[in-house]
TORDO-298759 format. One record per residue (C-alpha): residue in three letters; x, y, z. Coordinates in steps of 0.2 Angstrom, whole numbers, plus 5000, padded with zeros to 4 digits. Each point is the difference from the previous one (the first is absolute). Layout:
N
ALAXYZ...
//
This chain:
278
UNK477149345738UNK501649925004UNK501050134995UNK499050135011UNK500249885014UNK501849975000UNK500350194998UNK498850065012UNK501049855012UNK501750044997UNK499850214998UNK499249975017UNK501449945008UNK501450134990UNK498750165007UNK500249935017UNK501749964999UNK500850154992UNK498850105012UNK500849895017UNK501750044992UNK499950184997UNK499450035018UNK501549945008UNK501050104987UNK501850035005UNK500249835013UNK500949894987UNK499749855010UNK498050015000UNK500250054981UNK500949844998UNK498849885010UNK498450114996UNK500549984981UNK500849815000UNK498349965008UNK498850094986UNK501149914989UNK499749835007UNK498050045005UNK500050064980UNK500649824994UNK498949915014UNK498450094993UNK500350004982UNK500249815000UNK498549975010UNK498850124989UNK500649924985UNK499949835007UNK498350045004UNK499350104985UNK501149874985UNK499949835009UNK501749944999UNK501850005006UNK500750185001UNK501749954992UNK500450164997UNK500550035017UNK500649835006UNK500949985014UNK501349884992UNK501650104993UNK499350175006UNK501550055009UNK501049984987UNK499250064988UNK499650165009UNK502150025004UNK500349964982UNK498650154994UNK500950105014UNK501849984995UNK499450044981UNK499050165004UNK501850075010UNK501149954987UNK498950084986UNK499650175010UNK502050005006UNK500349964982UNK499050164994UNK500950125018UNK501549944991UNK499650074984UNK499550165008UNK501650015010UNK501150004983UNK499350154995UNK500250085015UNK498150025005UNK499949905017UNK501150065016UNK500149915016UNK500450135014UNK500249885012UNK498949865009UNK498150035003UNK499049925013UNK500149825003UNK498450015012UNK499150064984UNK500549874989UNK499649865013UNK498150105002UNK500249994977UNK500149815000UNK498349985008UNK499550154990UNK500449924985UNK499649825006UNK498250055001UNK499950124982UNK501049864992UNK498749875007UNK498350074998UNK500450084982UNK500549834992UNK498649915007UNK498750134992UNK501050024984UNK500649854995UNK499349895012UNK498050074996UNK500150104984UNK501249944991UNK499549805001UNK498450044997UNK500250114986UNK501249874993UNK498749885003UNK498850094985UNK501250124989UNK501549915003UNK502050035005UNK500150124991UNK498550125003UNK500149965016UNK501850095003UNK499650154989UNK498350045008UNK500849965019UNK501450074996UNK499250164995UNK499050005015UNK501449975011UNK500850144994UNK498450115000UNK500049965017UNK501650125003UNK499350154994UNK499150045017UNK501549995009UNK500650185006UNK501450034988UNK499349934983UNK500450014984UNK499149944983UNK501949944994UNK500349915018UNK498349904999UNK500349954981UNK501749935008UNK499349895013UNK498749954989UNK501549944987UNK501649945016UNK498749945013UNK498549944992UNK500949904987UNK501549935011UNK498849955014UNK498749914989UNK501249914991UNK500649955014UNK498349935007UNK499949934982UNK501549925000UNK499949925015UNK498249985003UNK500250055019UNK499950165008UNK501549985013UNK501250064985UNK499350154995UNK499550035019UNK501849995003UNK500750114986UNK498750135004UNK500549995017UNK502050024996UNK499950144987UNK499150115012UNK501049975016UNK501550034989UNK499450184992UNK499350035019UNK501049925015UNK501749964990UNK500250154988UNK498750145008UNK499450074984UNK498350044995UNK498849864999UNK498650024987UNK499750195003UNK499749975017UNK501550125007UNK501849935006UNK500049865015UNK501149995013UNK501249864996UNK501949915003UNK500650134989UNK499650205001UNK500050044981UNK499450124988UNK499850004979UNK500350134989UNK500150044981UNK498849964984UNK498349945006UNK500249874988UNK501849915008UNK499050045020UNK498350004997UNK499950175008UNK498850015016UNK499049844994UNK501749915003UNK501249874991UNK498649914993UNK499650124988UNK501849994997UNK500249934980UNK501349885009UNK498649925010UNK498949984984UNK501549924990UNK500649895014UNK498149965005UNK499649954980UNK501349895001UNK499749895014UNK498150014993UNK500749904985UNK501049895009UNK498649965010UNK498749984985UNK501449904989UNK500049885017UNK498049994999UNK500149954982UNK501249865003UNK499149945014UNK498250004990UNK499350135012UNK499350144988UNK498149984997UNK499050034987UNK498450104999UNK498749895003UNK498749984988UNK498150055000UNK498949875009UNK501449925007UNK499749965018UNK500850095015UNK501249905012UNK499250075016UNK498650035007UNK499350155007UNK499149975018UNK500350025016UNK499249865008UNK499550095018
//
């Protein structure tokens, strides 16, 4: 039951959200405070249904460090999406034809503040933990992992191959992350810079949902498996190497720090409790 009720809570909160957002759809500076606030409103809610329905401190989002954490997620998501532009570039595959729309990529940040937000907290904030909390670490990111990437395939521009890389870049990189640290502001952070960089820096494709109007007015082309073709760089293989990579960085740093769980044996007794004491 607590898994319903933190999913319904937060997926209630991303539905009105992205729905506030869309309709003011071209004003970038109500996309960014309409989405910066769904963010937040996502992290208030989140923290008071599981506060609720577990009976215990919500340290997962805890407001010591956050900003920090969050910039350092951010500042890895660029540099690993610029890492995988760059690679593209080389070949000769990604052309700037001059700047884009700097209103755009101001309405992206909230965009993105409040995809990156309301995401994490259902994936790795609700199914991952609790997953983890019965199966495992590592059930917990194949299977979220897998959904996360299942996920994509209703987007308008989806492809089998470009889910399967999500599933393998995204859902690995961001729950190790989470694993890593054991707080959601990292992952919420990263997620948060790799799209504004494919989005409002670089203005490709993001996740088979069409080009946005970014910094940059750009455009891929060549072998669908350098670009990603219409699904975007992230079906690009340079996004699957480079998101494997910081996966296992990330994983290495859970082991060190004692952070991988086992599966928890039958009749062992659960950490939370279920209710919701209204």
């Amino acid at each position: 039951m607590r898994v319903f009720w933190q999913l319904l809570a937060v997926a209630a909160v991303s539905l009105a959200g992205g729905q506030a957002v869309a309709a003011v759809d071209g004003n970038g500076f109500l996309s960014l405070v309409l989405g910066l606030l769904t963010a937040v409103a996502a992290v208030c809610v989140y923290r008071w249904v599981v506060r609720r329905t577990e009976h215990r401190p919500v340290t997962e989002v805890a407001r010591d460090g956050a900003r920090a954490a969050v910039g350092r997620g951010a500042l890895i998501g660029v540099a690993v999406f610029t890492g995988v532009i760059m690679n593209i570039a080389l070949l000769g595959d990604y052309t700037v034809h001059g700047m884009g729309s700097v209103t755009g990529a101001v309405g992206l940040v909230g965009f993105m503040a409040a995809a990156a937000a309301t995401e994490e907290l259902l994936f790795r904030g609700v199914l991952l933990r609790i997953v983890e909390e019965r199966f495992g670490t590592w059930i917990a990111l194949t299977s979220t992992g897998a959904l996360f990437g299942t996920m994509h395939l209703f987007n308008k521009d989806a492809t089998l191959w470009g889910a399967l890389a999500i599933a393998i870049e995204a859902g690995g990189m961001l729950g190790a992350a989470y694993v890593a640290t054991r707080s959601l502001w990292l992952p919420i952070g990263l997620h948060f810079g790799w799209n504004f960089a494919e989005s409002g820096l670089f203005g490709t494709e993001v996740s088979g949902n069409g080009a946005q109007h970014g910094l940059l007015d750009a455009t891929t082309s060549g072998a669908r498996l350098v670009t990603g073709g219409e699904f975007g760089p992230e079906a690009s293989v340079y996004s699957v190497l480079l998101g494997v990579l910081v996966t296992l960085a990330f994983l290495r740093l859970a082991r060190r720090r004692g952070h991988l769980m086992p599966r928890r044996r039958r009749g062992a007794p659960a950490d939370a409790v279920a209710t919701l004491p209204w």
